[in-house]
C-alpha positions, 0 to 999 in steps of 0.5 A, spaced: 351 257 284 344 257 288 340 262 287 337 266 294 330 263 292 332 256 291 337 256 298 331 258 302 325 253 299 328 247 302 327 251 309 320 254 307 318 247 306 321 245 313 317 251 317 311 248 314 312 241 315 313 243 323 307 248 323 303 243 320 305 238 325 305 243 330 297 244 330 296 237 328 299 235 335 295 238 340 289 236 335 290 229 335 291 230 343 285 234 344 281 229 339 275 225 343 273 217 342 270 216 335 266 210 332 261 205 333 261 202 341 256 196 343 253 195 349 249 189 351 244 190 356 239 188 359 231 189 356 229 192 363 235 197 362 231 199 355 228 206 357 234 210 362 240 208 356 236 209 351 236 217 355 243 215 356 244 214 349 242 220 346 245 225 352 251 221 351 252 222 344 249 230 344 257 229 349 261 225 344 257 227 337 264 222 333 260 216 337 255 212 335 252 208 342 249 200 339 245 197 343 242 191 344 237 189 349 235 182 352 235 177 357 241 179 361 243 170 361 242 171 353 246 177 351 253 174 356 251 168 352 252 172 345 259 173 347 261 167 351 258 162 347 256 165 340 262 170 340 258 176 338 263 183 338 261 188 345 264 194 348 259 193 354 255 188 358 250 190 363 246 185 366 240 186 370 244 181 376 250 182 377 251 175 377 250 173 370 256 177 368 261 174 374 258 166 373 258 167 364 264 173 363 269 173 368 275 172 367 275 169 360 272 175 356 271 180 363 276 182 369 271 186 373 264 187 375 261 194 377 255 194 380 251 200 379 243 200 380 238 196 384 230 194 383 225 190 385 219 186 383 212 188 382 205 185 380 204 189 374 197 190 371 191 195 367 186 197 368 183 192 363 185 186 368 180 182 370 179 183 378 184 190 377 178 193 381 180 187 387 186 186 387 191 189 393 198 187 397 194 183 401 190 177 396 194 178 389 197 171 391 189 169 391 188 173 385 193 170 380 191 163 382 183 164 379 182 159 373 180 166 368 186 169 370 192 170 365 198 171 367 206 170 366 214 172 367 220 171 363 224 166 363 228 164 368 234 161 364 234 167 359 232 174 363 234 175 371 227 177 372 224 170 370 228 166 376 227 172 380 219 172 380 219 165 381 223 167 388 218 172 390 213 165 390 216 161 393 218 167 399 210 168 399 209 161 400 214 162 407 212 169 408 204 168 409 205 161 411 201 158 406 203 150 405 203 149 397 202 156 395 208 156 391 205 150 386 198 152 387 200 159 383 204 156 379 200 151 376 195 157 373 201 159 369 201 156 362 208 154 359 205 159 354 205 165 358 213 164 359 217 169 354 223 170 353 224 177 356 220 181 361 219 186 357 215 184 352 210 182 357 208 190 357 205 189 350 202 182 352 198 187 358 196 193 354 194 189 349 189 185 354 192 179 352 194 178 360 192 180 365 197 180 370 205 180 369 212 179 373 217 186 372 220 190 375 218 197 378 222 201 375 220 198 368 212 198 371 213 206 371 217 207 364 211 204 362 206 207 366 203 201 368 199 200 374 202 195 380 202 192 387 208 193 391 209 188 395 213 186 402 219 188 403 220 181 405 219 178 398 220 182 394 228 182 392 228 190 393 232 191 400 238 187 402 237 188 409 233 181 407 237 178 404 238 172 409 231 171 407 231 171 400 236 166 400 231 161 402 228 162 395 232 157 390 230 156 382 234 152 377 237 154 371 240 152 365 248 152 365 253 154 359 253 147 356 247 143 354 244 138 360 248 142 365 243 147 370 246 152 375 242 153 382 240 161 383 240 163 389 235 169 393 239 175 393 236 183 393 237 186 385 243 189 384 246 190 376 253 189 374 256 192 369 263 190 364 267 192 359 268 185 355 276 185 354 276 184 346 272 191 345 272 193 338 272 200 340 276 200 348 275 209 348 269 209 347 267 204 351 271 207 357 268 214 355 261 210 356 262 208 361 265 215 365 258 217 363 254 212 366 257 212 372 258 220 373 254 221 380 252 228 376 251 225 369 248 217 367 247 215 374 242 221 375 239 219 369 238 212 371 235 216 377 230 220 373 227 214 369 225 210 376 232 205 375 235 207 383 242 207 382 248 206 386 252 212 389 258 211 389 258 205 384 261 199 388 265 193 386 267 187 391 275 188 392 281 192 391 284 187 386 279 188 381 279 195 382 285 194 379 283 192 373 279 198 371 282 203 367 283 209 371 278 213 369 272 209 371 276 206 378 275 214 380 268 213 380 267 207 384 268 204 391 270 198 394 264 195 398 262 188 399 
């Protein structure tokens, strides 16, 4: 016959086996993202998702943010062309991710953030104490001047400075202006990325370089605010700056692709093989939370667009919930 003892242990192990289970689930159903998330970015986006970053990690201390700046044409290249693993790509043209991610490797684009372009320089510029809004087009075409851009077929602000030439040339009326500037720019003062023109300028190995005004302010340069007109900031211009074209090359070898003037606008995705898709969605939550990531964005001199926009309810469609809720159709 069983003894009391040995009839109530196979109960004993049952009322274990549902108290373990039992805290077990709401723990698991609490359990927050984990683990490694990619993001790809632009470089001109090196200094706010770094301050992102760190907040967003101090939020979700299971995951780990690895980011990897570049010209924004190059990093959706990494994932389209040499099949590098992201979570998340931001470029600094919208268009970068439309033209090389979707719908292959993205089914939707955020646009998020705004700029404008700038002439950058130091005090140990040569003419620093001359140049103004009204003559840096004559500026940049003395022979002892050094200056440079990205290049247009790696980073957004490459092309995009090329447009602001070619605009100046239709703004100020000038004949030839555009060819004239261009022809003191040495194929050398091209780099693959705008922000390394900041070290090439602190170092005084140039004087006067193309970037962005919200990276001209992260790196305490001194810059020259141009007219509305040619500076790719406002989009209430944005039929002018159609009048700027620049040709670039294209996803194959041989093949180019015609950029067309636009107002500066970043896009963000998340690719649709992400290794780690709840960190990424969390990421993503953060950054464009109005109180969160796009207040960030705000405070490093990135302007941010609130509410974040996306082009057409079909899209929208496409994003989980929890970052549709943050977005709205705009055209």
């Amino acid at each position: 016959m069983m003894r009391k003892e040995e009839k109530m242990l196979p109960m004993l192990m049952l009322l274990f086996i549902f108290i373990c289970f039992g805290i077990t689930l709401p723990m698991t159903a609490m359990a927050g993202p984990s683990g490694k998330v990619i993001v790809f970015h632009a470089g001109s986006l090196t200094v706010p998702f770094a301050e992102i970053e760190k907040n967003f990690e101090a939020a979700y201390p299971d995951v780990d943010v690895l980011r990897e700046a570049g010209g924004s044409t190059k990093m959706a290249r990494l994932i389209s062309e040499v099949g590098k693993p992201a979570d998340i790509m931001a470029s600094a043209d919208y268009k970068v991710i439309d033209n090389n991610l979707i719908p292959a490797f993205a089914d939707w684009n955020v646009r998020f953030a705004t700029n404008q372009l700038v002439v950058c320089y130091t005090d140990q510029s040569r003419y620093a104490d001359q140049i103004t809004a009204d003559n840096w087009y004559e500026i940049l075409q003395k022979k002892d001047v050094v200056w440079g851009h990205s290049d247009p077929n790696l980073d957004p602000c490459g092309y995009r400075s090329l447009m602001v030439l070619q605009l100046a040339e239709k703004f100020y009326g000038i004949d030839g202006l555009y060819d004239k500037i261009l022809a003191n720019r040495p194929q050398k003062n091209i780099r693959p990325k705008s922000v390394e023109l900041v070290n090439l300028l602190k170092t005084g190995n140039m004087d006067y370089a193309w970037e962005y005004i919200s990276v001209a302010s992260q790196h305490e340069l001194k810059y020259i605010v141009l007219d509305d007109h040619i500076n790719l900031g406002n989009y209430k211009y944005d039929a002018f700056y159609k009048q700027a074209q620049v040709e670039v090359t294209g996803k194959k070898p041989n093949t180019w692709i015609t950029k067309t003037g636009q107002s500066c606008t970043y896009g963000i995705t998340m690719i649709k093989d992400a290794p780690n898709p709840d960190a990424a969605i969390a990421f993503l939550q953060f950054l464009l939370s109005p109180d969160r990531g796009l207040t960030i964005l705000k405070q490093m001199g990135q302007p941010p667009i609130v509410p974040p926009g996306i082009p057409d309810g079909k899209m929208a469609g496409q994003m989980p919930p929890q970052i549709a809720d943050l977005v709205e159709i705009k055209d």
